[in-house]
TORROPA-69317 format. One line per 3 residues: number of its first residue (from 1); their letters; for each residue x, y, z of C-alpha. Coordinates in steps of 0.1 Angstrom, whole numbers, plus 5000, padded with zeros to 4 digits. Layout:
<pts>
NUM> a> X:Y:Z ~ ...
</pts>
This chain:
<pts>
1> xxx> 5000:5000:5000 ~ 5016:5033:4985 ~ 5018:5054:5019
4> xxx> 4982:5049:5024 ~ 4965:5038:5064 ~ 4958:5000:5064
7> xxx> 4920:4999:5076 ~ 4914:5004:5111 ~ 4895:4971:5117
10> xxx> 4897:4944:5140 ~ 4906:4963:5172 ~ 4897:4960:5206
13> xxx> 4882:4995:5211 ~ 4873:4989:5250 ~ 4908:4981:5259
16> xxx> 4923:5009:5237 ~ 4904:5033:5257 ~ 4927:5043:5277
19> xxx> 4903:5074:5289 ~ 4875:5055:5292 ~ 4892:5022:5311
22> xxx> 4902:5056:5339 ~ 4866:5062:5339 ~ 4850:5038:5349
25> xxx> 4877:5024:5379 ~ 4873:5057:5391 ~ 4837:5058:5390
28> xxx> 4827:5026:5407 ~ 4826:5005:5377 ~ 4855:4984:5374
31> xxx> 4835:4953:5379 ~ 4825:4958:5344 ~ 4858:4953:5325
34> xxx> 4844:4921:5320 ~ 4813:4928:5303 ~ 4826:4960:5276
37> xxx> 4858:4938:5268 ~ 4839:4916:5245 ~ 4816:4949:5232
40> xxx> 4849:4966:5226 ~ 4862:4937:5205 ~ 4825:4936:5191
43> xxx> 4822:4972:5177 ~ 4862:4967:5167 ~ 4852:4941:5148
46> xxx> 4856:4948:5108 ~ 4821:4927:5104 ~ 4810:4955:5133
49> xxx> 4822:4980:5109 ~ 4807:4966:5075 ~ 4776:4971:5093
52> xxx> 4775:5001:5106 ~ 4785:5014:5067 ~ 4758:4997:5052
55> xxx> 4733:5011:5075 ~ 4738:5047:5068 ~ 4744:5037:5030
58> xxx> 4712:5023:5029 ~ 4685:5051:5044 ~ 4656:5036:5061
61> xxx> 4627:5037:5035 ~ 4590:5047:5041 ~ 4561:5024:5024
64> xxx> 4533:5046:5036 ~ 4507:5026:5017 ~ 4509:4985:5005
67> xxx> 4502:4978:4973 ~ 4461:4978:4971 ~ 4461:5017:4987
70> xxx> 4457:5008:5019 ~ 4477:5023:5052 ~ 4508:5005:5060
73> xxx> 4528:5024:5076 ~ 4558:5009:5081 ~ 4593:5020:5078
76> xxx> 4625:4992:5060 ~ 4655:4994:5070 ~ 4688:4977:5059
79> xxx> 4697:4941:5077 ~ 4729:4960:5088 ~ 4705:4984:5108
82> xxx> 4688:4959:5123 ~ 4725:4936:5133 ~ 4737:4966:5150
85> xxx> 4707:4974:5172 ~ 4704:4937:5182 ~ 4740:4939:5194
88> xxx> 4731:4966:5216 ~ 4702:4952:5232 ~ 4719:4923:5236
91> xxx> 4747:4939:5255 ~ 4722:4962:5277 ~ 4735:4996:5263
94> xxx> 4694:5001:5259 ~ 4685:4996:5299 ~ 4709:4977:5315
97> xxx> 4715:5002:5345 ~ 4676:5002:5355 ~ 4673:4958:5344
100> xxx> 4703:4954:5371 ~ 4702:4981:5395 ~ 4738:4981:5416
103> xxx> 4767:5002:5423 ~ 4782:5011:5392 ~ 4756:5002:5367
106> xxx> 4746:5035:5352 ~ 4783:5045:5344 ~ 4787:5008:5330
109> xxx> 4756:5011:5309 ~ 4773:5046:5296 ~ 4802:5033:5285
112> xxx> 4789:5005:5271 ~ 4762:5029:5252 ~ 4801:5052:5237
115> xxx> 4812:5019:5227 ~ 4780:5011:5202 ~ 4778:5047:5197
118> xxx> 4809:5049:5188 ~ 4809:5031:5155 ~ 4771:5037:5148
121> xxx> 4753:5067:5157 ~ 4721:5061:5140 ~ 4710:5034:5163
124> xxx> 4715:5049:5201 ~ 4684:5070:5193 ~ 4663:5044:5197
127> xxx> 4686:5026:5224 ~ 4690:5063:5242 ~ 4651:5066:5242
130> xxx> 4643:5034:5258 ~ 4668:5038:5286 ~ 4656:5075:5293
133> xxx> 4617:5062:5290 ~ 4620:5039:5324 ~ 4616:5067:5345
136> xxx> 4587:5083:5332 ~ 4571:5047:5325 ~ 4573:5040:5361
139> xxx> 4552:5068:5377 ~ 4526:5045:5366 ~ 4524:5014:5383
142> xxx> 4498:4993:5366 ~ 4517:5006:5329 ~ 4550:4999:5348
145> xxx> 4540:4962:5360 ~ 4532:4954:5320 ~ 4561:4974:5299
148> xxx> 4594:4975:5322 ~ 4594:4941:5317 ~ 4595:4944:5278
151> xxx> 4621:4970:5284 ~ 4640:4953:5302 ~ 4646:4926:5279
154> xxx> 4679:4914:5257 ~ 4664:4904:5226 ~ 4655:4924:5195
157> xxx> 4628:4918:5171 ~ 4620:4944:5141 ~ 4584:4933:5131
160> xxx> 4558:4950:5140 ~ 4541:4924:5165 ~ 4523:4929:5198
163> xxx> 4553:4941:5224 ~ 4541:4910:5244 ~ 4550:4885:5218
166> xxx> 4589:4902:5213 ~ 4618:4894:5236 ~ 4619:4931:5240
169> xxx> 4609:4964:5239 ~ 4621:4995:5221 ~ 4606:5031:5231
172> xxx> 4602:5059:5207 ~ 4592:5101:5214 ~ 4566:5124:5197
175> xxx> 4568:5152:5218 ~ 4572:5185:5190 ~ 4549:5198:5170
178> xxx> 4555:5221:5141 ~ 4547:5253:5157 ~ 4559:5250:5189
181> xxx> 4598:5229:5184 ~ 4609:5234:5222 ~ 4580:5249:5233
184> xxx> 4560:5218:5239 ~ 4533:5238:5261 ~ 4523:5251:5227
187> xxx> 4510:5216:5214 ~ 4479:5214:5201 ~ 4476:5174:5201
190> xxx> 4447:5167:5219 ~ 4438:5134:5241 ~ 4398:5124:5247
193> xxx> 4399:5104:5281 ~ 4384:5072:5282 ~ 4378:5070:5318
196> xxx> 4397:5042:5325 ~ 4432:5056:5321 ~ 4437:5053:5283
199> xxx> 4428:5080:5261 ~ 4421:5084:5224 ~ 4449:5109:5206
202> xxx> 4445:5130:5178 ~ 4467:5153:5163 ~ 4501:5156:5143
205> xxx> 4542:5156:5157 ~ 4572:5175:5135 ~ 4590:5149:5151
208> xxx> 4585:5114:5158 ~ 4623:5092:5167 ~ 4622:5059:5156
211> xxx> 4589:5054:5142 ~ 4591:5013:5138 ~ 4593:5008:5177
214> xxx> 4573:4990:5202 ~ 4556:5025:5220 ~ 4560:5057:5221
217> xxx> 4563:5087:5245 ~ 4538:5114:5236 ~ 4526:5147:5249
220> xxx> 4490:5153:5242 ~ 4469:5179:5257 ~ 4439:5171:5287
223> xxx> 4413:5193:5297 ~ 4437:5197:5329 ~ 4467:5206:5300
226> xxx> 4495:5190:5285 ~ 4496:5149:5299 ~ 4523:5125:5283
229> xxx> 4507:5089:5274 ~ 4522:5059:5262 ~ 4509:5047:5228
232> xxx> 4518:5013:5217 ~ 4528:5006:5182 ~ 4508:4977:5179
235> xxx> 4476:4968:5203 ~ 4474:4936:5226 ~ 4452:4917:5202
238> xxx> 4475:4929:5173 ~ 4452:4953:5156 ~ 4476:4986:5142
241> xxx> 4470:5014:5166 ~ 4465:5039:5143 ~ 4497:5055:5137
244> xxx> 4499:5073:5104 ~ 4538:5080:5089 ~ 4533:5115:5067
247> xxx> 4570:5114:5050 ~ 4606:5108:5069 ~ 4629:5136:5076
250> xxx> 4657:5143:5047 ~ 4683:5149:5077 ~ 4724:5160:5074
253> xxx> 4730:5134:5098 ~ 4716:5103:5117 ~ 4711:5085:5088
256> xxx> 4707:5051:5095 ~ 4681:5058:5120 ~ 4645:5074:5101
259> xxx> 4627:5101:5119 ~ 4590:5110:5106 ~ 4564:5135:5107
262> xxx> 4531:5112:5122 ~ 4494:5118:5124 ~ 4477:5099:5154
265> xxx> 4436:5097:5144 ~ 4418:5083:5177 ~ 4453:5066:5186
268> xxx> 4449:5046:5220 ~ 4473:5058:5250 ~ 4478:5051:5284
271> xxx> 4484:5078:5307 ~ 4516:5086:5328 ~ 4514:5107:5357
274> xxx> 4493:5129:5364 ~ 4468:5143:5340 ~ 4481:5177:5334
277> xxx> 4514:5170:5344 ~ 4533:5158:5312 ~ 4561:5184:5317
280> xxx> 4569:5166:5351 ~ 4563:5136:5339 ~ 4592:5134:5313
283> xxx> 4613:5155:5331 ~ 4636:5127:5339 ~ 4633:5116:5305
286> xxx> 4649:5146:5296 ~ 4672:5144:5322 ~ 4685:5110:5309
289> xxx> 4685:5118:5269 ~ 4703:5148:5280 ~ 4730:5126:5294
292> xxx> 4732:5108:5266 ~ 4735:5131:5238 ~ 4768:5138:5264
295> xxx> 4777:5104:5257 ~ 4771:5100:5222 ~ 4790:5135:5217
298> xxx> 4817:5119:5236 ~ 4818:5088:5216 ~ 4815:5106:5187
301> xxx> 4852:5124:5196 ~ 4868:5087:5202 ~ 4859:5079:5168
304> xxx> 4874:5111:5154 ~ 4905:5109:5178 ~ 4914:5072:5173
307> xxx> 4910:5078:5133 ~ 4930:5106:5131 ~ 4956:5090:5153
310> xxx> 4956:5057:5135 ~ 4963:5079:5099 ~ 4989:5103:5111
313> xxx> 5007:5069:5127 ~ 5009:5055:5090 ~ 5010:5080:5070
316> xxx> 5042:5098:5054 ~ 5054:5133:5049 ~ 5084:5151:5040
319> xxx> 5101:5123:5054 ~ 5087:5112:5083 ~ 5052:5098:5099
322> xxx> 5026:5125:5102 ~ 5025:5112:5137 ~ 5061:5124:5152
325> xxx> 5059:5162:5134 ~ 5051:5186:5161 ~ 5024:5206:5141
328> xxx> 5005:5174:5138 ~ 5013:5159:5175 ~ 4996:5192:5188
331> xxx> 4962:5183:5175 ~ 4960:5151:5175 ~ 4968:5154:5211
334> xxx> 4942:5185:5215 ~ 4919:5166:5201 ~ 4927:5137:5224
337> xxx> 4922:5165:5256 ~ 4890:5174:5244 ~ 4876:5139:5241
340> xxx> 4890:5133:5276 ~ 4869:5162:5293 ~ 4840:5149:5275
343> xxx> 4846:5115:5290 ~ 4853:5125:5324 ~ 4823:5144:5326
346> xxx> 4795:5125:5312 ~ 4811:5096:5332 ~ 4808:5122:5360
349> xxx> 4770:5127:5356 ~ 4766:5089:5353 ~ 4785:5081:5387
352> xxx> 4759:5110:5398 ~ 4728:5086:5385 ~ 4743:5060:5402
355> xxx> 4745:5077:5435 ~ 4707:5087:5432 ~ 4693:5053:5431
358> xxx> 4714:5049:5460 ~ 4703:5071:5479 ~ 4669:5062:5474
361> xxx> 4683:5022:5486 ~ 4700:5033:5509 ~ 4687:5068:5524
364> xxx> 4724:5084:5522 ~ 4723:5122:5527 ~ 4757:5121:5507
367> xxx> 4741:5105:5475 ~ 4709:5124:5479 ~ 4732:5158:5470
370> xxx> 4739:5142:5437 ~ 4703:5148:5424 ~ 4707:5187:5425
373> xxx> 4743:5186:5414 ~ 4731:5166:5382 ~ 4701:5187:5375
376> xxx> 4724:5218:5367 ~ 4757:5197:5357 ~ 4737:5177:5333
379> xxx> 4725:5209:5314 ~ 4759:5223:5317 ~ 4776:5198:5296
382> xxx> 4749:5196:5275 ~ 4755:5227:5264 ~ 4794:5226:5263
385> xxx> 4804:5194:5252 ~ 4777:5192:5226 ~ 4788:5227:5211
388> xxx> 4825:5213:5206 ~ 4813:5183:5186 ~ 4807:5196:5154
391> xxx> 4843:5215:5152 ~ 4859:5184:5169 ~ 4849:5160:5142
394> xxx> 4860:5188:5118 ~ 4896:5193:5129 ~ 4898:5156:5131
397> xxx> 4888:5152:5093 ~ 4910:5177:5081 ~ 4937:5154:5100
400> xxx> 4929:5128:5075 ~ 4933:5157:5042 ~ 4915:5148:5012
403> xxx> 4906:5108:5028 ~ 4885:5126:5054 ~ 4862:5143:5034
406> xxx> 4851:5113:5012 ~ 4827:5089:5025 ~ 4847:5061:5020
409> xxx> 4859:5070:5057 ~ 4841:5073:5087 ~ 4847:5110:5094
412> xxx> 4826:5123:5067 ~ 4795:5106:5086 ~ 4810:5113:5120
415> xxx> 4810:5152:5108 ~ 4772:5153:5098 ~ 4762:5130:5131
418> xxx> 4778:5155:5160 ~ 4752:5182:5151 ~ 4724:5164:5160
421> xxx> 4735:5164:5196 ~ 4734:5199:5202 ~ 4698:5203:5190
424> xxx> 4684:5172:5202 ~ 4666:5174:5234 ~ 4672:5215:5237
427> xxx> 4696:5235:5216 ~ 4723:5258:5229 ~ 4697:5286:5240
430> xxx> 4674:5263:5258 ~ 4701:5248:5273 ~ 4718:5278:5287
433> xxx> 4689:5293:5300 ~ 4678:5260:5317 ~ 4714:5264:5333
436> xxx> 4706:5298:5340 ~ 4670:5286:5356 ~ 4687:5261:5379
439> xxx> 4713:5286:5395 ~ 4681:5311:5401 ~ 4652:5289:5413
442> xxx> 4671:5257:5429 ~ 4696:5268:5452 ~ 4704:5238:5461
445> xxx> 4717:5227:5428 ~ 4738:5258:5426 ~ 4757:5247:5459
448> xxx> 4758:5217:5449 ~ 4775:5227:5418 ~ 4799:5251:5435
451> xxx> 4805:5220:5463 ~ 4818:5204:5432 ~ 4841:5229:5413
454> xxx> 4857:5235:5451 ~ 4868:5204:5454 ~ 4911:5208:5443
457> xxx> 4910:5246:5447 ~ 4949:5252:5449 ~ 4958:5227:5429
460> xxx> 4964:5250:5397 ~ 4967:5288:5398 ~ 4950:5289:5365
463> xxx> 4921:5268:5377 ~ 4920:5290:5408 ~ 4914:5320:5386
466> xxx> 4892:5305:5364 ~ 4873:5296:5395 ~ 4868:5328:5406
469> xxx> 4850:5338:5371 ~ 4829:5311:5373 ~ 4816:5312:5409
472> xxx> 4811:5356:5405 ~ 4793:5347:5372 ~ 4771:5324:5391
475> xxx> 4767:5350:5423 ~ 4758:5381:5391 ~ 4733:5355:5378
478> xxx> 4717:5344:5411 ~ 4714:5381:5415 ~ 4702:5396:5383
481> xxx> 4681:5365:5363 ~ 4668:5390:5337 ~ 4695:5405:5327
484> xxx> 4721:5374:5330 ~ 4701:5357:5299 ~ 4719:5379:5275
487> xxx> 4752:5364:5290 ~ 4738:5331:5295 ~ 4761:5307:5270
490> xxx> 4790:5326:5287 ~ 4781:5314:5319 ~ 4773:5278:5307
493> xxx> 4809:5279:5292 ~ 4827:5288:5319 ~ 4810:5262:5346
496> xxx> 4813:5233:5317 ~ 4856:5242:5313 ~ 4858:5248:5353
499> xxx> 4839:5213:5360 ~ 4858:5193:5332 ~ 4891:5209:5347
502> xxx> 4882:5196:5382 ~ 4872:5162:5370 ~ 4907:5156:5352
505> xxx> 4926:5168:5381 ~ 4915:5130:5391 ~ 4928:5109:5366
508> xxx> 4961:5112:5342 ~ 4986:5143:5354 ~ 5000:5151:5314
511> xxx> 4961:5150:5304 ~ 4950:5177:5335 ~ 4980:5201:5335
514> xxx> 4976:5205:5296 ~ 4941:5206:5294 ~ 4942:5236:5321
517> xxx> 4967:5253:5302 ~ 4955:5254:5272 ~ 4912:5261:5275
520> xxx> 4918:5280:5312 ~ 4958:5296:5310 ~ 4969:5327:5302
523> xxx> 4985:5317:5268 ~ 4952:5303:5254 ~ 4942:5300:5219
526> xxx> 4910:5293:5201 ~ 4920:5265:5176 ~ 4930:5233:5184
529> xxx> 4967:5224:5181 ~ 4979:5257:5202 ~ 4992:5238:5233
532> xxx> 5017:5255:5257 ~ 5050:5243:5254 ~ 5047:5227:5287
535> xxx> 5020:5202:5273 ~ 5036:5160:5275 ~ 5025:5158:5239
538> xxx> 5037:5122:5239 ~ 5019:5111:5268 ~ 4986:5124:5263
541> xxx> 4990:5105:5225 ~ 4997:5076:5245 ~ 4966:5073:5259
544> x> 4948:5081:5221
</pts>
């Protein structure tokens, strides 16, 4: 091969994690080594790989109506599509963490849910949806006692046939509507209640995620206002609740997964929560896919880091490998720091889920201050670490020259995929102002927050000043709400770099001391690549 990258195939992308590996001994995790070694050699895998092409090749396809005229409704995907999300369920990267509740599990399920995502983004819609779903299905019990089950399960089958009949469950959302987005209070899908805790749905979503699963979460408005219902695909008896597909969404990105526009026409639901309540009722719904679009960010940067690593470690120029010239080593090794504070932090906000259920096991005081802290953190690197995807996967492209920017490499998808992150589940706005909303109306999530970021004061000068940004910007905000939304992304910023910077002060010295230095120091730039010259280039590359 004419100084050309052999394929990046057959690797073991668990154990060459070296980031990852850190994060979950350091989170209480390390008992599942065991489990993500195999998914690492899984998604390594170049039959993994052949798979994950195919699917986003081969775009789901609507057949609205059969062949006589009459509703069908059904959405085909490629095989490929449907081998990748098996492997997922089957590895519990769906709901693993609520299946098998113990210390540890939510930061196993995330970096089990990196690994997949990692490869193939398309798919950990779905999977994200049906892990962030549990919490909202279990407010009601008698829905709970007949779904978690299906959720729960390890087996994947794409027909459309009563969720009872399937070795599993898989949860899609309709919450938007086309003149509301965000707004969701604005919807004007209206439920008729049935008296008996179903209701019959009529209306239309912008947006409907993953329209061939099992049920979905929808928001639907009561005479008491907006409720949130689930609405099977498919009925116990196996009659097709009606569920009409309008078109699917031409998207940039997320390709191998089809999102639709949908028309529900007396569509059967069952209620969850309280009638009037839909806003509370998903909240940790949103909560969770929040997380997760953390995590798929995140997984998204591996991707780009170990691709651009693995070409600048074969490739030639002006004599020697891209790898050793100093230009080069600075990105790469950038890129590699930014991928880490994505790690660390979504890792973080797991460890943070974890302590949570805890709490609620074991009525600690200690694990009960994790809720507040991941209400605010959780929007915080939403906002932060889903803004740098986009420009991450771009850097890391150009890394590759003219390869990168043809799709017969993994960075041209990887490039259109990290948008959809940022938008999904609130865009930067949203988000920023929801960070905003925390610090002013739950004061115990802002000391939680500021418990956090005190944690290694002293340990860095440039850390320390940094600190004292962020904690005044949190004091002005606390003080002056209306007038701190014009400053609001600044804010966000500046707790998501001050939280990631505390985080790495735990784990690899070369990875912390550069990172601080060169998003926090003095002698900051705004590209990637402009490390100080005190940054252990070769060591953080170690680790990509």
């Amino acid at each position: 091969m004419l100084n050309q990258a052999p394929p990046r195939a057959d690797v073991d992308e668990f154990s060459a994690n070296a980031a990852l590996i850190d994060g979950i001994r350091r989170f209480g995790a390390s008992w599942a080594a065991s489990e993500l070694a195999p998914v690492g050699r899984l998604v390594g895998s170049a039959e993994f790989a052949a798979n994950a092409r195919l699917a986003n090749e081969h775009p789901p396809l609507l057949h609205a109506l059969d062949r006589y005229g009459d509703r069908l409704d059904e959405v085909e995907y490629h095989p490929a599509y449907h081998h990748v999300i098996a492997d997922a369920v089957a590895h519990g990267a769906h709901t693993s963490a609520w299946a098998d509740p113990r210390p540890g599990a939510h930061v196993a399920r995330a970096a089990a849910f990196m690994l997949f995502a990692q490869v193939e983004p398309g798919h950990a819609c779905p999977i994200s949806m049906t892990h962030a779903a549990v919490p909202a299905v279990a407010r009601q019990p008698d829905v709970a006692r007949v779904w978690l089950p299906r959720l729960y399960g390890d087996g994947y089958e794409p027909r459309l046939v009563p969720a009872g009949r399937k070795p599993g469950a898989l949860v899609g959302m309709a919450m938007t509507e086309r003149q509301g987005g965000s707004d969701v209070r604005a919807n004007t899908t209206a439920a008729r209640d049935l008296g008996d805790g179903t209701a019959l749905i009529t209306g239309a979503k912008w947006f409907c995620s993953a329209p061939m699963s099992d049920a979905f979460l929808v928001l639907a408005q009561e005479p008491e206002g907006l409720t949130c219902f689930l609405v099977p695909r498919v009925l116990e008896d196996g009659a097709r609740n009606p569920f009409h597909l309008i078109r699917l969404k031409s998207k940039l990105g997320n390709r191998a997964n089809a999102s639709a526009e949908v028309e529900f026409a007396d569509t059967l639901g069952w209620r969850l929560g309280e009638p009037g309540r839909g806003v509370r009722t998903i909240i940790e719904m949103v909560h969770e896919t929040r997380l997760d679009c953390i995590l798929g960010t995140a997984a998204g940067m591996r991707q780009a880091v170990a691709e651009a690593v693995w070409h600048a470690r074969h490739r030639r120029a002006f004599g020697r490998l891209l790898a050793d010239q100093p230009a080069m080593a600075a990105v790469l090794a950038d890129l590699a720091l930014e991928y880490e504070g994505a790690v660390a932090l979504g890792l973080r906000l797991a460890a943070a889920d974890d302590a949570v259920w805890l709490a609620g096991v074991r009525r600690s005081s200690d694990a009960r201050r994790e809720q507040p802290f991941a209400r605010i953190a959780t929007a915080v690197g939403k906002y932060w670490v889903c803004k740098r995807g986009p420009g991450h996967a771009a850097e890391a492209l150009e890394c590759l020259g003219g390869n990168g920017y043809t799709e017969d490499f993994p960075l041209a998808m990887r490039y259109r995929e990290q948008p959809v992150m940022a938008i999904w589940e609130g865009s930067g706005n949203v988000v920023a102002l929801d960070v905003l909303r925390a610090l002013t109306r739950e004061p115990e999530a802002a000391e939680a927050l500021g418990e956090e970021l005190e944690r290694h004061r002293g340990a860095d000068t440039a850390l320390d000043a940094h600190l004292e940004q962020a904690l005044a910007l949190m004091a002005d905000a606390a003080r002056e709400p209306g007038e701190a939304q014009a400053w609001a992304r600044r804010l966000a910023e500046t707790l998501a770099l001050a939280l990631q910077a505390t985080l790495l002060l735990e784990g690899e010295p070369a990875v912390a001391e550069a990172f601080i230095a060169a998003r926090l120091g003095p002698g900051r730039g705004l590209g990637y690549g402009c490390l100080p010259d005190s940054a252990r280039v070769r060591a953080i590359l170690a680790r990509a």
